[in-house]
N, C-alpha and C positions, 0 to 999 in steps of 0.2 A: 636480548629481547626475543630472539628466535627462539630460545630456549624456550622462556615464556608464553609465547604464542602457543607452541607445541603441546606443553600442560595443558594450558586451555583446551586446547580444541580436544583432547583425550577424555579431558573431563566431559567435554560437550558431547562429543560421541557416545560415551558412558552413560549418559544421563539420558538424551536419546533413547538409547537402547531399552533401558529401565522406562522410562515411560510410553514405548510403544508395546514393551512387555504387558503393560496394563491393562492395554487399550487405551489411553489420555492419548490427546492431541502429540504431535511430531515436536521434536524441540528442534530439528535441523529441515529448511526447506529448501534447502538449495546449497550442494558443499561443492567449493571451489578448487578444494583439493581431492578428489575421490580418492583412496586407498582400496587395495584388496583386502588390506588386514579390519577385523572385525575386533572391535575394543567392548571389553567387559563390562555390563552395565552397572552403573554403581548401586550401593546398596537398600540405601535410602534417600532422603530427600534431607534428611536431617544433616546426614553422611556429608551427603555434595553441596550441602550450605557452610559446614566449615570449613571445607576445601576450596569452595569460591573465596570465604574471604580470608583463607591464607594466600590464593595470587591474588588479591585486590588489595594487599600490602604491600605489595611490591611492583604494582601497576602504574601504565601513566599513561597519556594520552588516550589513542584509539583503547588500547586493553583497558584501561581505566573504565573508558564509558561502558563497553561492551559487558565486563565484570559486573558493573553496577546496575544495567539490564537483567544479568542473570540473576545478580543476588534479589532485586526487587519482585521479578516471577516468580522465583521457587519462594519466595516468604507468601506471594498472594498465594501458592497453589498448597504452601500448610497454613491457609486460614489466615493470613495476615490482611486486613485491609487499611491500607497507606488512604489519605485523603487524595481525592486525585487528581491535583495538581502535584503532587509530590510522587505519586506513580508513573504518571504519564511523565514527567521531566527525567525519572531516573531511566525508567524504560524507552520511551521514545526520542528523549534527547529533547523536551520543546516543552513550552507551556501547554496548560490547556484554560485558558481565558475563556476562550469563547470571543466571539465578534458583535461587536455594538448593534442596534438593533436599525440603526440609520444605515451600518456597513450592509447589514442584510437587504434591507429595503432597496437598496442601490443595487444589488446581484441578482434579485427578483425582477427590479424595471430592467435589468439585462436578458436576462432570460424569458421574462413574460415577450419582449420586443423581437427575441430570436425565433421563438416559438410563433409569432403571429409573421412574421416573415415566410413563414414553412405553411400558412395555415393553420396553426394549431390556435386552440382556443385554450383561455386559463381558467382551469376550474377542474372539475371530477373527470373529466373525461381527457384531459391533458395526456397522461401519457399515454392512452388508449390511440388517441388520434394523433401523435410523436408515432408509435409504431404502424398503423397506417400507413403514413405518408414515408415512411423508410423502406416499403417495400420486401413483404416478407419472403421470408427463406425456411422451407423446412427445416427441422433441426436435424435430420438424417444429412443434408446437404452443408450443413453448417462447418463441418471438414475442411471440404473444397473451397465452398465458399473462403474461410479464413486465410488456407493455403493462396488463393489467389491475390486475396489482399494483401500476405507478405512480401509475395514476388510484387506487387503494386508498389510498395514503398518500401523495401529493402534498401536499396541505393538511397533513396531521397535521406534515410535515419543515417544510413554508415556515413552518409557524406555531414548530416550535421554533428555525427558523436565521433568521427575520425576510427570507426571500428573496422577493424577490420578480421574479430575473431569468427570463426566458423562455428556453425551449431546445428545439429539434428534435432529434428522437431517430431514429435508422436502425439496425436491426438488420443484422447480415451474418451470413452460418454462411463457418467457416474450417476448415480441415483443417490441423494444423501440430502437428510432432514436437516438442514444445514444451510445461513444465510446465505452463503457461495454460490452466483451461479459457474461461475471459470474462477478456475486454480492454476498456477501454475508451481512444478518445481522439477528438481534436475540435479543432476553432480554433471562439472567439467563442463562439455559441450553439448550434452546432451538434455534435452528441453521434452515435460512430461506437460502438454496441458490439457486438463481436465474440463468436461463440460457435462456441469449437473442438471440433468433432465427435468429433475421438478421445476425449477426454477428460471428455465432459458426460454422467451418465445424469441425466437432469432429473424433476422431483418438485414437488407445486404448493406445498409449503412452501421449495423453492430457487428457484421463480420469483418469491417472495415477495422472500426473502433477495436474489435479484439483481438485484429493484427498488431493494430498500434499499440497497444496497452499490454498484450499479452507476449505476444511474440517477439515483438520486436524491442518492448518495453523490457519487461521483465526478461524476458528469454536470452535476447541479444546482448543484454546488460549484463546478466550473469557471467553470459559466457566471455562476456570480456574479461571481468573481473578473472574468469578462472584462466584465460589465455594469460594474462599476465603474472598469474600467480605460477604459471610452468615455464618464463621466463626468469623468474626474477623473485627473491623474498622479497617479500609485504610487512609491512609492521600490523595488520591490522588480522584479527583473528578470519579464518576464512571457510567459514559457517553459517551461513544466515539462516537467520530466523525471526519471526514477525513478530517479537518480542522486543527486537534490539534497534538502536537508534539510527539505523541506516535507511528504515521501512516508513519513514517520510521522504525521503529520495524517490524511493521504490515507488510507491502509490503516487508520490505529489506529479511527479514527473510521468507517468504512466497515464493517469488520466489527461494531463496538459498536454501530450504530445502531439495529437491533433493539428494543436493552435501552431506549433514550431513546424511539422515535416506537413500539414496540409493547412494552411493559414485562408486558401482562398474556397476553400472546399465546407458551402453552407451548412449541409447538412450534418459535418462533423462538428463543427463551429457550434454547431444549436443543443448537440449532445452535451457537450462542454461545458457551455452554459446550463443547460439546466442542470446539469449534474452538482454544478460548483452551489449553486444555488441551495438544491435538496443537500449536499455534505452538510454547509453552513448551518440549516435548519435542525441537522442531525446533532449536530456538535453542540450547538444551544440546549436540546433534550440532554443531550451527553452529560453536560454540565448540571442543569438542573435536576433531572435524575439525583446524579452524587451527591448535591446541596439538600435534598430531603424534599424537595416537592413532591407534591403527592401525584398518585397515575392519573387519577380525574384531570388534574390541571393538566399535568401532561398530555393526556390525550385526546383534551379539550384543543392544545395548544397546536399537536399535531394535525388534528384534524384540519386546522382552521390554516397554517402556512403548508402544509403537503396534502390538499382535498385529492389528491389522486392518490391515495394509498387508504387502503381499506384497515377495517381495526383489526385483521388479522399480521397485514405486514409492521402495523404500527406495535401491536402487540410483541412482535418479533425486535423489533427495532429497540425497544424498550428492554427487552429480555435480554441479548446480544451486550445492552452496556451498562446494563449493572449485575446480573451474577457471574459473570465466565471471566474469570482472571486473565484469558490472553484475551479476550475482543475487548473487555472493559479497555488493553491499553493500547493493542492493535488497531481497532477502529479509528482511533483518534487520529493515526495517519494518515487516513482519505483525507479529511477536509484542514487538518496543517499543513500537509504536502502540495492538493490541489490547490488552495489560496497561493500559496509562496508561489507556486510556478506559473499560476494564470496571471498572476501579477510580471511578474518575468519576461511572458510572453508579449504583456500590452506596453510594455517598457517601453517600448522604440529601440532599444540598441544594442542591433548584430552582434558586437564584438561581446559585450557580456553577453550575451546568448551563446554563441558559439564558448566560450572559456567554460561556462557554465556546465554545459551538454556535454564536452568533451571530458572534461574532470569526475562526471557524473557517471562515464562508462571507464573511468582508469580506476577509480577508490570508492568501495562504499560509504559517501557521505554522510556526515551528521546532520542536524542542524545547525550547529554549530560553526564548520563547516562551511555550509550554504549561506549564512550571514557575513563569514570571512571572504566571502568571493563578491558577495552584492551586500556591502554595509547597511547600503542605502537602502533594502528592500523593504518590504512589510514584514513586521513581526510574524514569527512560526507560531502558529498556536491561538493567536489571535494577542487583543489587548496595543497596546502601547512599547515600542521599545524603552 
């Protein structure tokens, strides 16, 4: 299987290479194993599709899914589009159902309740007056700011995820027409996160949130994964990318974390909530988008469950998930990932939490996975187990 892993990840470097040669999106956003050596980029897209599914013959478990990830992107990125439910399952690992319109209603009376706790009123001016009341930060100070929030909950996450790998952290400011406001990626232990200027009004309760999510979430995560991978061989390929079925872990757990390392702490509590809320709302467009509704209904529809988003962002939001072959299937991990874990969260019980968390920073999880650890949980993806 070592062996196998090692093809892989060659191929994946290769491919990589080839596609930032282009200028197209990164296929690696975070490598667990950095090398010195630079691997040849391959030739075409045609090329590296028959060479995924000669290992995808001889695959099984984690390289299985991981394979089947890859082979489903490079067919959407030559023009292939899969119905997508059958994209989203190969690539993300999970359904995409979408959640009943009662489940919704119920996350909405959560977050409208969270949001009028804080003040905020529900309507056009929602998250206008959510940033208000969070106490802004300039974005030249948004550095520091986060910096401080790591040192804040460093300890309280290593003690719930049992980590104790080390990581370097680099902030950069980015400017890019691009729904992202923070990125992060990195090889090894070292932690690259990006903050896109068009996009960030910063606040010192989101410099909190993007300690938790960012840093500590992503960043601290990784580098665990790569600390164990210089311990020890992994059966599991060790290249991520927001392509493959681990990036419901990544996103669901990253926004949830919050509720787990600050549980008594309102003002992250209200983020939480309303975020899971607006994912849900998104995922529902997600879904009807792909089923052929038209943009009027959709935008009709947008308008009327997110009035604080203008028809520019709604426009964006629309664009993101139906023409771009990696967000049509990346996107869909915010709100499969945030569901499973805020459900996780209101469980009542420690000891699945802690197994959960700690598993979460030894192996990049599937969904699959995640449902082997909490049988019991809610469906990934939405719908019905």
């Amino acid at each position: 299987m070592d062996g196998l892993r090692d093809e892989v990840e060659a191929l994946l470097r290769g491919w990589h290479e080839y596609e930032v040669s282009r200028g197209a999106p990164e296929i690696v956003d975070f490598d667990c194993a950095p090398s010195a050596e630079e691997e040849e980029p391959v030739g075409d897209r045609l090329t590296l599709r028959s060479r995924l599914l000669e290992l995808r013959d001889v695959a099984s478990g984690w390289m299985a899914s991981r394979l089947d990830a890859d082979l489903a992107y490079v067919g959407a990125l030559l023009g292939e589009r899969l119905p997508l439910r059958e994209y989203v399952r190969a690539t993300q690992g999970c359904d995409a159902l979408g959640w009943t319109d009662e489940y919704v209603a119920y996350r909405r009376e959560l977050a409208r309740e969270a949001l009028a706790e804080v003040g905020v009123s529900w309507g056009a001016d929602s998250a206008r007056e959510l940033r208000d009341v969070e106490g802004h930060v300039p974005n030249d100070g948004a550095p520091d700011a986060i910096r401080a929030a790591t040192d804040e909950f460093e300890g309280v996450v290593r003690g719930l995820t049992g980590s104790d790998a080390p990581f370097e952290l680099s902030i950069e400011p980015a400017d890019v027409d691009a729904y992202w406001a923070y990125w992060l990626d990195g090889a090894g232990s070292r932690v690259r996160l990006r903050l896109n200027l068009r996009n960030i009004t910063f606040s010192e309760v989101a410099a909190r949130q993007f300690a938790l999510h960012e840093v500590l979430g992503h960043g601290l995560q990784s580098a665990s994964w790569s600390a164990r991978c210089e311990r020890e061989d992994v059966p599991w390929v060790r290249l991520m990318s927001v392509h493959a079925p681990h990036q419901v872990l990544l996103e669901g757990l990253a926004q949830a974390l919050p509720l787990f390392a600050a549980p008594d702490d309102r003002m992250l509590r209200t983020r939480v909530r309303f975020e899971h809320y607006n994912q849900l709302v998104r995922a529902g467009l997600h879904v009807a988008l792909n089923n052929g509704v038209s943009i009027e209904e959709l935008a009709d529809r947008a308008r009327r469950d997110l009035p604080w988003t203008s028809d520019a962002g709604i426009a964006d939001l629309l664009s993101d998930r139906g023409a771009d072959p990696r967000l049509r299937s990346y996107l869909w991990a915010y709100p499969a990932g945030v569901d499973w874990f805020v459900n996780l969260a209101e469980a009542g019980d420690p000891e699945l939490r802690r197994t959960v968390l700690r598993a979460a920073y030894r192996d990049p999880l599937t969904p699959s996975d995640l449902t082997e650890l909490w049988p019991s949980g809610s469906a990934i993806g939405g719908g019905d187990r």
